[in-house]
N, C-alpha and C positions, 0 to 999 in steps of 0.2 A: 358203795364208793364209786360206781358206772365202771369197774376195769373189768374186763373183757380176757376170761381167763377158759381157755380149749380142755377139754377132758383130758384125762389120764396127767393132770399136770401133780409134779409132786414139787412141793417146797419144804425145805429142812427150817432147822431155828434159824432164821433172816429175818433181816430189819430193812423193812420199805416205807419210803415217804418220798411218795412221788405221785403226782398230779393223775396223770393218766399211764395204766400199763396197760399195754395188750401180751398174753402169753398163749401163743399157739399149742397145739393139740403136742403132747406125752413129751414137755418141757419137765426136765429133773434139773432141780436148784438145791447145792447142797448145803450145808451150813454154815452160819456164821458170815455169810455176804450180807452187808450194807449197801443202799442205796437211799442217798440224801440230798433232797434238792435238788428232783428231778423232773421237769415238766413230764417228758414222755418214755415211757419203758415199752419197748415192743419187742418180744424176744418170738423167732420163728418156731415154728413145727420142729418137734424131735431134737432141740438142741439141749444141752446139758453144759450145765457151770459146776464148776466143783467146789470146793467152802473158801472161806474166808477172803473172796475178792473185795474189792470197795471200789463203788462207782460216786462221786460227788459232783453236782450237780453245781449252778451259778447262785448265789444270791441276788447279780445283777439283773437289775428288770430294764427291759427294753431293747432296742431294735439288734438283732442277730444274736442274744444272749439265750438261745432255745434251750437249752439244754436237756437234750434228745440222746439218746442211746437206744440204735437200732440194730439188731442183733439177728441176720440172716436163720433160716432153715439148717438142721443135720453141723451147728460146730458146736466144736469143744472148747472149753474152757476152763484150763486148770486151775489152780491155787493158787493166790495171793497177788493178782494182780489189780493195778490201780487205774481206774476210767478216769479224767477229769471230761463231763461233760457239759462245761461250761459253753461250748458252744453246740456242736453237733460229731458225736462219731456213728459211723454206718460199716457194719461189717459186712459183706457180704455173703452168701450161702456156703456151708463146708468148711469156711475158718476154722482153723487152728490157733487158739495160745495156749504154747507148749511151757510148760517147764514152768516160772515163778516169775513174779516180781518186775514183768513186762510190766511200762508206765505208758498211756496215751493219753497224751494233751490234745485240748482243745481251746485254746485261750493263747496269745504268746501278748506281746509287747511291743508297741511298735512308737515311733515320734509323731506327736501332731502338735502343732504350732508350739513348739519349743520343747515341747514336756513330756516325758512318756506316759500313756494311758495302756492299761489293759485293753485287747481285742477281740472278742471271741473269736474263733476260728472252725475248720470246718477238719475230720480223718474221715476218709473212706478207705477200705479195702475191700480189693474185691475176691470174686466167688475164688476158693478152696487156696486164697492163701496161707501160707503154712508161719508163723511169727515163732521163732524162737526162743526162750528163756531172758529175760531181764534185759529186753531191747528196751528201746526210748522211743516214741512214735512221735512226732510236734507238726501237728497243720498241716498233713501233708495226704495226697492221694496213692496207692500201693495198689498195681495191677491184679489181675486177675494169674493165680496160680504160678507169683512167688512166695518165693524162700526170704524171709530175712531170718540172718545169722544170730543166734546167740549173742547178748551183748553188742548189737549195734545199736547208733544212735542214728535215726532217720531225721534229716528236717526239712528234707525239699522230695517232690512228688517225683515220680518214676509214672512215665507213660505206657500206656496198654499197646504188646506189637503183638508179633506174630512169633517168637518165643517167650517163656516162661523166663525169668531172671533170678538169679540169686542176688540178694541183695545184703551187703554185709561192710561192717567198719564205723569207724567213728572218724567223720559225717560217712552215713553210708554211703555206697557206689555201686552198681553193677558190677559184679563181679564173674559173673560167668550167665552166658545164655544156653537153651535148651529146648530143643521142639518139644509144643506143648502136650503132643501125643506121648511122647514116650515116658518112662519112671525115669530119675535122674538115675539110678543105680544101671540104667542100661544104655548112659553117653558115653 
């Protein structure tokens, strides 16, 4: 099938139908993850998904509809969480999804000459942020080495500073900052 799969990789009973994967060296996939109608699967080095997520990919064909899920080095990924990678999401290295039921979109809705059309769109997060349990994630970009809150809903981007942020609520906000040096248990 040309996918491009690293030593020591273990996969449990999962369901893939997807164009191209790459899986880096001592990836553990555990069971009952689907993944459907997906151009590209690239999961990093030493990362680990835990059972029954579902990632779903676009039907549509054509210009910005990639439908890509790229999955950093060293994160975790609990149980029962849902990808839409109808456009493109990109984790980056050390993420964390905690706890359940986290949703990230990649498609929203927008008006074009009167009518609404589906749009793909684009999630990046970046290296070792930490996503808590049944948040909402929609087209948007998430710094390097925040926090989102348990049950928030994110739909607009959070820019990379020189503190880490907590980020939490529905629509989320910044809710607290923190040098990125130190554990939050020690502000």
């Amino acid at each position: 099938m040309g996918w491009k799969i690293g030593s020591g990789v273990r996969i449990g009973l999962s369901y893939f139908d997807c164009k191209d994967v790459i899986l880096g060296d001592n990836v553990r996939i555990g069971h009952f993850n689907v993944a459907r109608t997906v151009s590209r699967l690239s999961i990093g080095e030493g990362t680990w998904i835990s059972n029954l997520n579902y990632i779903t990919g676009s039907l549509y064909v054509g210009s910005g509809w990639g439908s890509s899920l790229s999955v950093g080095q060293r994160c975790n990924i609990m149980s029962r969480h849902f990808f839409d990678v109808s456009g493109s999401i990109s984790l980056g290295d050390g993420v964390t999804l905690a706890g359940r039921e986290t949703q990230i979109w990649s498609h929203t809705m927008r008006m074009q000459d009167g009518h609404q059309v589906l749009v793909p769109g684009a999630v990046y997060v970046g290296n070792l942020a930490y996503i808590g349990a049944r948040a909402t994630i929609l087209c948007c970009d998430l710094p390097a080495g925040c926090l989102v809150g348990t049950g928030s809903v994110v739909v607009k981007s959070f820019p990379e500073n020189e503190y880490a942020q907590i980020i939490a609520g529905n629509p989320a906000m910044v809710k607290k900052t923190y040098p990125k040096n130190k554990p939050i248990n020690e502000q």
